[in-house]
VOPAGU-2260 file (C-alpha; in pm, 1 decimal, decimal comma):
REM VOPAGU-2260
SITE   aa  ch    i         X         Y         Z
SITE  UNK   A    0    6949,4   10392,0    2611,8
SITE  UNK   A    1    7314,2   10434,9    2729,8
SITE  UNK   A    2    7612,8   10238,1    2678,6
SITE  UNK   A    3    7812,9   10057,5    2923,5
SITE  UNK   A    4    8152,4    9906,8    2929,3
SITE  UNK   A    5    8330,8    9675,7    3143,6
SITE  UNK   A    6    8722,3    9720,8    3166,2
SITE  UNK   A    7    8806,7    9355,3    3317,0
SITE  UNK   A    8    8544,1    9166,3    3188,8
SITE  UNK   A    9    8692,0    8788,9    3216,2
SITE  UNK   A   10    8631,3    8770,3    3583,8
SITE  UNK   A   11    8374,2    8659,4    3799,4
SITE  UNK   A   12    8266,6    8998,1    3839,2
SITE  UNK   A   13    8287,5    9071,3    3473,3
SITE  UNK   A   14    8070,4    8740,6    3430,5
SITE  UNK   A   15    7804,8    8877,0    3624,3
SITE  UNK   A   16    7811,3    9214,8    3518,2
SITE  UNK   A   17    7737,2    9083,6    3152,5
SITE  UNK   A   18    7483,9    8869,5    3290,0
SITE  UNK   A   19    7301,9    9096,5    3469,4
SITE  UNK   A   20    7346,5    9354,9    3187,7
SITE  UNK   A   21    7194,3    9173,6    2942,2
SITE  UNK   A   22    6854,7    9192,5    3043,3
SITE  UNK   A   23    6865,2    9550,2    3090,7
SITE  UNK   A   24    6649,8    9745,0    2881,1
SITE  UNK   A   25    6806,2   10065,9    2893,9
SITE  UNK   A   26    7146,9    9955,3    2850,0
SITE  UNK   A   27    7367,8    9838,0    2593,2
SITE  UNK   A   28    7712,7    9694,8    2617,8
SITE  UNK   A   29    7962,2    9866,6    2426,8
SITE  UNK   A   30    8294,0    9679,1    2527,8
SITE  UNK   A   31    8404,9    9432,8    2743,3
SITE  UNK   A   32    8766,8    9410,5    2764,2
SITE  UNK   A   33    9038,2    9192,2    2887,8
SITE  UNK   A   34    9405,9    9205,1    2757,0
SITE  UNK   A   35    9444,6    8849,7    2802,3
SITE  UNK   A   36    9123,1    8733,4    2574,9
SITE  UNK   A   37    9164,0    8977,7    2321,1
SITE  UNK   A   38    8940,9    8886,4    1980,8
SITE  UNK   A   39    8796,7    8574,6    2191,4
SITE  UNK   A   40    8424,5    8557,6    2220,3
SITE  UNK   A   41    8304,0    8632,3    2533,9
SITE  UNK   A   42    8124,7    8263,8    2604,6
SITE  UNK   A   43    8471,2    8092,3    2565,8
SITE  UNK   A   44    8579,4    8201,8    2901,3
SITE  UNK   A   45    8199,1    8276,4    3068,5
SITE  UNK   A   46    8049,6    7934,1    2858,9
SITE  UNK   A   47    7687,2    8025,2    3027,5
SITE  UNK   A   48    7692,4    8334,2    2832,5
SITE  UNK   A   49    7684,9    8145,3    2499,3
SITE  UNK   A   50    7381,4    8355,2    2329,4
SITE  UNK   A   51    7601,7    8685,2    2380,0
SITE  UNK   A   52    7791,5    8801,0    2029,4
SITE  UNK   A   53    8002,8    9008,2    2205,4
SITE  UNK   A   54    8407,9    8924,9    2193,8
SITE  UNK   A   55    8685,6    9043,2    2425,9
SITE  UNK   A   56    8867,1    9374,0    2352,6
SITE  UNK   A   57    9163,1    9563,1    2437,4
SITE  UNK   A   58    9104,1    9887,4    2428,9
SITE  UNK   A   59    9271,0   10241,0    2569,4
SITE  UNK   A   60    9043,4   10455,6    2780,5
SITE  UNK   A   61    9026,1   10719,8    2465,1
SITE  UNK   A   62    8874,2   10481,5    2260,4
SITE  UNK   A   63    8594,0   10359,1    2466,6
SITE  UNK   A   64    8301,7   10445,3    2413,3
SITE  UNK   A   65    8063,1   10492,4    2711,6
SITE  UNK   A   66    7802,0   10681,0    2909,7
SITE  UNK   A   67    7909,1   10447,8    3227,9
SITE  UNK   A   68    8226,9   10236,0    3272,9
SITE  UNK   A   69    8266,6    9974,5    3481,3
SITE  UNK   A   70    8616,1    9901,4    3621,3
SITE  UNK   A   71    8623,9    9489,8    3776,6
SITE  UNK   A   72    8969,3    9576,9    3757,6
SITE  UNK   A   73    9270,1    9454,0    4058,4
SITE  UNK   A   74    9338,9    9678,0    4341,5
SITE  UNK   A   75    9616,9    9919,7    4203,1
SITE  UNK   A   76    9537,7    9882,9    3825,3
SITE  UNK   A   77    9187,7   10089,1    3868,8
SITE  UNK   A   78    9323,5   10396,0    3994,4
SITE  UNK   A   79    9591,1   10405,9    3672,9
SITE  UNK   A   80    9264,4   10438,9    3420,4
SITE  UNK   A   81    8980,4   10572,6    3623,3
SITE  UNK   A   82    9138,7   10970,3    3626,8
SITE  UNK   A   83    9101,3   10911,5    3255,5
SITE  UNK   A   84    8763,3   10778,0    3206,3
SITE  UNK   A   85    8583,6   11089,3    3441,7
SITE  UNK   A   86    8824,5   11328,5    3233,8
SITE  UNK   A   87    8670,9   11186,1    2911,2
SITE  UNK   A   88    8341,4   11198,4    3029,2
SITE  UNK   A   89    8194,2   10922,2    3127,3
SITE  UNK   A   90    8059,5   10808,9    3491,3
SITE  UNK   A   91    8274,5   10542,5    3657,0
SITE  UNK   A   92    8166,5   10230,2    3886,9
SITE  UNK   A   93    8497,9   10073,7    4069,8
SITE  UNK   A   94    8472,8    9774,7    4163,9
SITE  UNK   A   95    8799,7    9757,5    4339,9
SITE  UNK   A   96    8876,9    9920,6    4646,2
SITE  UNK   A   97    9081,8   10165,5    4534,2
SITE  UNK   A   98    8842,9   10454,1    4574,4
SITE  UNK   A   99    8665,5   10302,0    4939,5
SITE  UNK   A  100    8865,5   10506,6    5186,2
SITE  UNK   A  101    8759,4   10868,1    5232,0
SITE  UNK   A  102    9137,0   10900,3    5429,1
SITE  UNK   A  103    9367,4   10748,5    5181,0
SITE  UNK   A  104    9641,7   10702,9    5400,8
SITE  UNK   A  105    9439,5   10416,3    5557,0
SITE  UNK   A  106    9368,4   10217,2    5204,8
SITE  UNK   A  107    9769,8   10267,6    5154,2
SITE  UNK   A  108    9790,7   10072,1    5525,4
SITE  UNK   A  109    9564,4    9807,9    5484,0
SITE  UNK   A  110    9638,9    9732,2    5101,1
SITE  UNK   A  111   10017,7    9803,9    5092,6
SITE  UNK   A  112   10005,5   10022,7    4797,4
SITE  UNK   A  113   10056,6   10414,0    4730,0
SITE  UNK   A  114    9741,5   10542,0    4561,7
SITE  UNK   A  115    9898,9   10789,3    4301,5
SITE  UNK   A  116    9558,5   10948,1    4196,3
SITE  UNK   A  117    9285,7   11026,4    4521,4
SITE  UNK   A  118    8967,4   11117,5    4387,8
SITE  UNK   A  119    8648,6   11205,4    4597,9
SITE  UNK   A  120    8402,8   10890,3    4500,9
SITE  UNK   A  121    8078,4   10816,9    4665,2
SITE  UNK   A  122    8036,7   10497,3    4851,9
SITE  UNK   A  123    7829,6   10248,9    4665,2
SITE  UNK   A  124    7614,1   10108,6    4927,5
SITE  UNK   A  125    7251,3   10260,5    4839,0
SITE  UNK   A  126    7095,9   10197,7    5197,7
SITE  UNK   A  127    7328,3   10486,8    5326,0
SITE  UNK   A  128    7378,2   10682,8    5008,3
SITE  UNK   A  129    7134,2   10677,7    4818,5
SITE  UNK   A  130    7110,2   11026,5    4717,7
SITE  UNK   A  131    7447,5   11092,3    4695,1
SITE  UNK   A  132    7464,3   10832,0    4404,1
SITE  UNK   A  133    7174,6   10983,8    4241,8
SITE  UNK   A  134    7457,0   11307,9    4142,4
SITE  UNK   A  135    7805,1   11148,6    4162,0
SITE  UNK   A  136    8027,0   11062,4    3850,2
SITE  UNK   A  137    8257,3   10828,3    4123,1
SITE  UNK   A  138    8109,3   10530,9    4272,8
SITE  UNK   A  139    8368,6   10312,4    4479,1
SITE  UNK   A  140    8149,4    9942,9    4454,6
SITE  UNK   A  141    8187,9    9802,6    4857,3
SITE  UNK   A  142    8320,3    9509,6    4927,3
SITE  UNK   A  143    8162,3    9227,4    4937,2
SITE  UNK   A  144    8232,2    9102,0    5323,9
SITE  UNK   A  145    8154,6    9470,7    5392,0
SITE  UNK   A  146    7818,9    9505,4    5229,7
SITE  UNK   A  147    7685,2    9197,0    5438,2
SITE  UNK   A  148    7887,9    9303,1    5743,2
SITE  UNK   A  149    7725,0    9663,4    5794,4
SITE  UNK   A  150    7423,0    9570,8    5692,2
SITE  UNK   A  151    7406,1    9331,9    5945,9
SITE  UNK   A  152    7493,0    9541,1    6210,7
SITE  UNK   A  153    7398,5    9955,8    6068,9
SITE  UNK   A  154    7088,7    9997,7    6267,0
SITE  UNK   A  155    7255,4    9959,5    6603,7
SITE  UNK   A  156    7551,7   10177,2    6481,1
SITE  UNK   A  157    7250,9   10443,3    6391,0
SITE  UNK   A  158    7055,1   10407,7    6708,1
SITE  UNK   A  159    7361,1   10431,5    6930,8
SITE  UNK   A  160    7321,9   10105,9    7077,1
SITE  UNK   A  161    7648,4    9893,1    7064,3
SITE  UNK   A  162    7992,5   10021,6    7065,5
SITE  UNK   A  163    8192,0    9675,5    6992,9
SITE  UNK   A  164    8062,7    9453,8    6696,3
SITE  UNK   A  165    8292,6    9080,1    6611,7
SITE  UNK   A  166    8194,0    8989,1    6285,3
SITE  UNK   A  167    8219,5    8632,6    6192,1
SITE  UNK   A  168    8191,0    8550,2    5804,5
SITE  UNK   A  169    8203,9    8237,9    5594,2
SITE  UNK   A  170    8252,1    8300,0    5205,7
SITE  UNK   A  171    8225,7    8087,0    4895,8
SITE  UNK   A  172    8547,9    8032,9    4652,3
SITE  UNK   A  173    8438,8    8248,2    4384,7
SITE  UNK   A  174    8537,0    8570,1    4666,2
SITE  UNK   A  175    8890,9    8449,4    4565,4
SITE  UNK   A  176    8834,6    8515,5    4177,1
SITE  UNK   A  177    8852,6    8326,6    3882,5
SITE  UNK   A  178    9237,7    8278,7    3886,1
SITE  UNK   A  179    9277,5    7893,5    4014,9
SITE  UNK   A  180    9557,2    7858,0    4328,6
SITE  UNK   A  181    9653,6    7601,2    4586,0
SITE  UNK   A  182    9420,7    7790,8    4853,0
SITE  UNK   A  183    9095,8    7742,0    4627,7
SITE  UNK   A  184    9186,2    7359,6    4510,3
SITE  UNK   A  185    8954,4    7103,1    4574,7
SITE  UNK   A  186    9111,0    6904,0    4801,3
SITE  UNK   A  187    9248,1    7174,7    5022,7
SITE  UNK   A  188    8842,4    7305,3    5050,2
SITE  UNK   A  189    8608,3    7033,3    5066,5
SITE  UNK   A  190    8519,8    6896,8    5394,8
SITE  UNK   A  191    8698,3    7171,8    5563,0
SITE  UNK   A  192    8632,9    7579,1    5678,2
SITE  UNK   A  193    8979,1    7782,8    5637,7
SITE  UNK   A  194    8986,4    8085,6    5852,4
SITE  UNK   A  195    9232,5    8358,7    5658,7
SITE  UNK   A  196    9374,0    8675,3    5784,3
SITE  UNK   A  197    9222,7    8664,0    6102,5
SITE  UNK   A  198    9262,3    8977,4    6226,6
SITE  UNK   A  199    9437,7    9165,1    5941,2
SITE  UNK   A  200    9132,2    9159,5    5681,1
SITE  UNK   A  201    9158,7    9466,9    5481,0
SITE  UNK   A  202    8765,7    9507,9    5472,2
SITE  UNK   A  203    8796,5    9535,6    5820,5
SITE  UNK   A  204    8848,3    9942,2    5782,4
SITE  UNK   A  205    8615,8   10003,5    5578,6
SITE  UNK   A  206    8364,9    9826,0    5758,7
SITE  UNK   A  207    8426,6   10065,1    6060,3
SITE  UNK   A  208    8456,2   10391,9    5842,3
SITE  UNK   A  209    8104,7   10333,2    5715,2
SITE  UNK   A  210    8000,3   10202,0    6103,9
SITE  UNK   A  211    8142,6   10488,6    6251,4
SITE  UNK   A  212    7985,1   10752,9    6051,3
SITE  UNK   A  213    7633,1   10664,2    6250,7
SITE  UNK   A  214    7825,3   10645,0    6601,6
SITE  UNK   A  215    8199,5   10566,4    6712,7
SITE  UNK   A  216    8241,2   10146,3    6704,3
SITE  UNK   A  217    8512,6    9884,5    6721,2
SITE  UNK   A  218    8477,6    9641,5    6457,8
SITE  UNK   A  219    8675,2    9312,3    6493,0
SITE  UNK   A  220    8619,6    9110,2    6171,1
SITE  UNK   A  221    8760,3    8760,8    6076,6
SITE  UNK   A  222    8677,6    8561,5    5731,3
SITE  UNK   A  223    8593,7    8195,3    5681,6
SITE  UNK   A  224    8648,0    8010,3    5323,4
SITE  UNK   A  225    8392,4    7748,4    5297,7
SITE  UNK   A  226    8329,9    7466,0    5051,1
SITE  UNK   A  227    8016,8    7677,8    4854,0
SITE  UNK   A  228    8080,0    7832,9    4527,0
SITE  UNK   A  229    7831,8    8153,7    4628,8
SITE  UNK   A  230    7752,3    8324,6    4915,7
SITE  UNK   A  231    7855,4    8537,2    5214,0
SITE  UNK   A  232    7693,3    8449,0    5600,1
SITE  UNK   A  233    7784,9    8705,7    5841,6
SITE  UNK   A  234    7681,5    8657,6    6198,8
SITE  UNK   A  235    7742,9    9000,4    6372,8
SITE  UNK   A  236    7827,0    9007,1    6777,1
SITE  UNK   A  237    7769,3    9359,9    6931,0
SITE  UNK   A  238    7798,6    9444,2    7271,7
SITE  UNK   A  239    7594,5    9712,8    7408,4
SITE  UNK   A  240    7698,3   10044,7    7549,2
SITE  UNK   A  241    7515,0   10032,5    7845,6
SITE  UNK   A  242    7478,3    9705,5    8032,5
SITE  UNK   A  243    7196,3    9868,1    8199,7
SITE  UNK   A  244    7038,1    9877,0    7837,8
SITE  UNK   A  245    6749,3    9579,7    7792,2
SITE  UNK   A  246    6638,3    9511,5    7424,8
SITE  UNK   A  247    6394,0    9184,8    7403,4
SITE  UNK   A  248    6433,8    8993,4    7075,2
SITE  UNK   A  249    6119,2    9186,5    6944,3
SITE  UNK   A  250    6235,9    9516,0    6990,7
SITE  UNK   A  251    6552,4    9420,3    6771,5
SITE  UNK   A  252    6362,1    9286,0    6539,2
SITE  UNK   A  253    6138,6    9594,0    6547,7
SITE  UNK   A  254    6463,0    9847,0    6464,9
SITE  UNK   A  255    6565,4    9637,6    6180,3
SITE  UNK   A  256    6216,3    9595,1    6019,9
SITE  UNK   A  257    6180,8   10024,1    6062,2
SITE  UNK   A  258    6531,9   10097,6    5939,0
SITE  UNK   A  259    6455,9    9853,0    5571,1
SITE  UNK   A  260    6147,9    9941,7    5590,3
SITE  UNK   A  261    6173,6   10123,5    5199,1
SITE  UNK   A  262    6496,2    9913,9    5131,0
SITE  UNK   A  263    6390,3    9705,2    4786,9
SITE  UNK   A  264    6668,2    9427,2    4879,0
SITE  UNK   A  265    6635,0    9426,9    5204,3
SITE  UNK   A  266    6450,9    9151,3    5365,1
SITE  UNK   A  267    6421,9    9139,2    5753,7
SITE  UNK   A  268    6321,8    8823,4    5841,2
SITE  UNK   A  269    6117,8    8702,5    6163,6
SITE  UNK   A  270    6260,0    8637,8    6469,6
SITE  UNK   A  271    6435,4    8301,1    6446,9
SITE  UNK   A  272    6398,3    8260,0    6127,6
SITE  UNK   A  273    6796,5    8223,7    5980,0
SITE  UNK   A  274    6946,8    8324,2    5633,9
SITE  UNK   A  275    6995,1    8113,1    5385,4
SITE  UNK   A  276    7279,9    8117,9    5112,3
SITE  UNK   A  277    7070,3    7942,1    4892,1
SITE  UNK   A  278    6789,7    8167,9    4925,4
SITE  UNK   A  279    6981,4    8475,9    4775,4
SITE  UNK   A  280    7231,6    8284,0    4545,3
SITE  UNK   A  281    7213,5    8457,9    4232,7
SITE  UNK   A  282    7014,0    8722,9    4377,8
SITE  UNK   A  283    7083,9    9088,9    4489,8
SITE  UNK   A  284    6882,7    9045,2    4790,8
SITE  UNK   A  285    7004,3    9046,8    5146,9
SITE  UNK   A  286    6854,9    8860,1    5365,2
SITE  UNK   A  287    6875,9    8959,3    5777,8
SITE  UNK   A  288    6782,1    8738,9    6043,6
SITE  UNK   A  289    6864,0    8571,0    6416,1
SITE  UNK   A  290    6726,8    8880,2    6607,8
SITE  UNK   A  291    6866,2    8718,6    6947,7
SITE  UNK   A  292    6949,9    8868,2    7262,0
SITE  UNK   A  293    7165,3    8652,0    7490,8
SITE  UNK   A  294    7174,1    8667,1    7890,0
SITE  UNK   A  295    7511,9    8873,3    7863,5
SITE  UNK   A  296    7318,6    9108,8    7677,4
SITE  UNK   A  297    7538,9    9039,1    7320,4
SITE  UNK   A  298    7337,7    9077,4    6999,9
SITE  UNK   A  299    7345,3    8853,5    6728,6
SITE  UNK   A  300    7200,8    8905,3    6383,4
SITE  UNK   A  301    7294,4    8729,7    6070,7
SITE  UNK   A  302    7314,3    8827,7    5690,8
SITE  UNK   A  303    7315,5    8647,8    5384,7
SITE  UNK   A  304    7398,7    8785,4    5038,7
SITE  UNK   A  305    7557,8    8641,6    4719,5
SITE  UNK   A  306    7903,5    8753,2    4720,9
SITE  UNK   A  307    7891,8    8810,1    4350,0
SITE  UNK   A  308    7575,7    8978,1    4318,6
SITE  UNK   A  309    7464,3    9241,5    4575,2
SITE  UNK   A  310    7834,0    9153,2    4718,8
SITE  UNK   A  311    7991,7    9299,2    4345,1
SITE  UNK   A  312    7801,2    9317,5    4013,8
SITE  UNK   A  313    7426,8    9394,1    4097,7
SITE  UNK   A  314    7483,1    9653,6    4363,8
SITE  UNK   A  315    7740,5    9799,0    4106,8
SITE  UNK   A  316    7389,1    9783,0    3886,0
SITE  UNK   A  317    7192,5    9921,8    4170,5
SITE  UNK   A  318    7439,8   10216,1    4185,6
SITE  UNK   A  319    7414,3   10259,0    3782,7
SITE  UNK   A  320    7029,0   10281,5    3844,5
SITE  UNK   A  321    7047,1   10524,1    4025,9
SITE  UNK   A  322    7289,3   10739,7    3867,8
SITE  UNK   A  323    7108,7   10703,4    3543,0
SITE  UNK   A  324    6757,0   10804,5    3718,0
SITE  UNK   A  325    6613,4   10435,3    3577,4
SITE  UNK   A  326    6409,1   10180,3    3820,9
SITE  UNK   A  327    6657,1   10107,4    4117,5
SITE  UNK   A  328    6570,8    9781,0    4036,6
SITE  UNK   A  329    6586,9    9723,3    3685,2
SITE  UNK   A  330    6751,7    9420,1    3590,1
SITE  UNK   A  331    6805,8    9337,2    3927,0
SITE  UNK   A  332    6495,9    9212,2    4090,8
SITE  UNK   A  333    6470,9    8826,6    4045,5
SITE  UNK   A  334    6470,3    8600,2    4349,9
SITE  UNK   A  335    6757,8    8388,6    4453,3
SITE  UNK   A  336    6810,5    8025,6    4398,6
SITE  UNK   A  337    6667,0    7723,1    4629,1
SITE  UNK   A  338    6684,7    7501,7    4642,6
């Protein structure tokens, strides 16, 4: 048994973590804190976790109380506590991006901040680093459009295939957090898809630093806010190397299907068979499909994942999982929800 806590635990994030958490039989919860909730039972503020005893805490890193610590805290705040944690002892999850960037001079350009306390972390996505999250005490969580974005497109990166990949992705409101604005109101996203920071997405770099450890690519990436509450659908463009290069449908399919082969949320689906959000909502599964080759000789395969899930909260399980030595899957492996 260890003990977990969760520094920022009033979020959507934090929701999910507690969630997911609760079901875990090798793990208890020993805090989840938020300065703003202090002394208020958890269920007030996540009302489908009404069964949980626990209450919101404000607590200093020195007086936590944990073998793992989970930080679902904003971009800029996680680097001010994490130092702390790992000097205390305990293993660290971020959920933020503050530890993503191996070169930290490109998190300072894409999230306009100076990061006053580099650390070497591991990247949290298991299907690349699996091992490497087996030893480390840092885990930087990816991003959610990332996770569905490489995914989508790391077996061509690894085979040498492509060197130009447009991502196109359409989110659900809860990837804006909990935090209500004139962006995420009703009116202003029903009936409608909002394209946002079309070509100055942040997750943009560190889709291509994890692409371009396999093979040098161009990523171009632009984001879609749709009128779901959960989900990410990424359809990723590459353009071959070679035009000379032919790949039929079922030889894609074929290098997708060998590369998951041993992934336990991956799910490569037939050819023509398409994603559905609803089919992983809830879920930590990703689910990869299109497998089409057009006559220009562009590739197009599409991911689905729940933004919240294997997107945030259950791959930051995953990664505990497998730091801890427990079932990578513990906790984790329900199916998603369809209808």
């Amino acid at each position: 048994m260890i003990k977990v806590a969760i520094i920022g635990g009033s979020g959507y994030t934090g929701g999910e973590l507690i969630r997911l958490l609760a079901n875990h039989p090798k793990v208890e919860i020993s805090a989840v804190t938020s300065r703003q909730h202090q002394n208020i039972p958890i269920y007030k503020i996540h009302p489908h976790l009404r069964e949980m005893e626990l209450k919101f805490v404000d607590l200093k890193p020195s007086s936590v109380d944990a073998d793992i610590v989970f930080t679902a805290t904003p971009h800029g705040a996680s680097m001010k506590i994490v130092p702390e944690f790992l000097e205390l002892g305990s293993k660290v999850i971020d959920l933020s991006g503050d530890y993503r960037f191996r070169d930290f001079s490109v998190y300072e350009k894409w999230y306009g901040l100076d990061h006053t306390a580099p650390l070497n972390a591991v990247y949290g996505l298991p299907e690349i680093y699996r091992e490497e999250i087996k030893g480390a005490n840092l885990i930087a969580n990816p991003g959610c459009f990332p996770t569905g974005g490489i995914l989508a497109t790391l077996p061509l990166s690894k085979k040498k295939i492509v060197d130009r990949v447009v991502l196109d992705s359409k989110t659900g409101v809860t990837g804006g957090g909990i935090k209500p604005s004139k962006s995420f109101h009703f009116p202003n996203i029903s009936d409608n898809v909002n394209p946002y920071k079309i070509t100055t997405h942040r997750h943009t770099a560190e889709i291509q630093q994890e692409l371009n450890e396999f093979h040098k690519v161009k990523v171009s990436f632009t984001a879609h806010l749709v009128p779901v509450i959960r989900g990410i659908l990424t359809t990723s463009h590459s353009f071959r190397m070679n035009d000379d290069l032919n790949l039929s449908n079922e030889e894609l399919n074929k290098i997708y299907k060998k590369e998951y082969l041993n992934e336990p949320f991956v799910k490569v689906l037939e050819i023509g068979e398409i994603p559905r959000l609803s089919s992983v909502r809830g879920s930590n599964y990703v689910h990869i499909g299109g497998f089409e080759v057009d006559e220009t000789g562009r590739i197009v395969v599409i991911s689905a994942i729940d933004n919240l899930v294997k997107g945030a909260s259950g791959q930051a399980i995953q990664n505990m999982n497998l730091m801890c030595g427990f079932e990578e899957n513990e906790s984790i492996n329900h199916f998603g929800l369809h209808p």
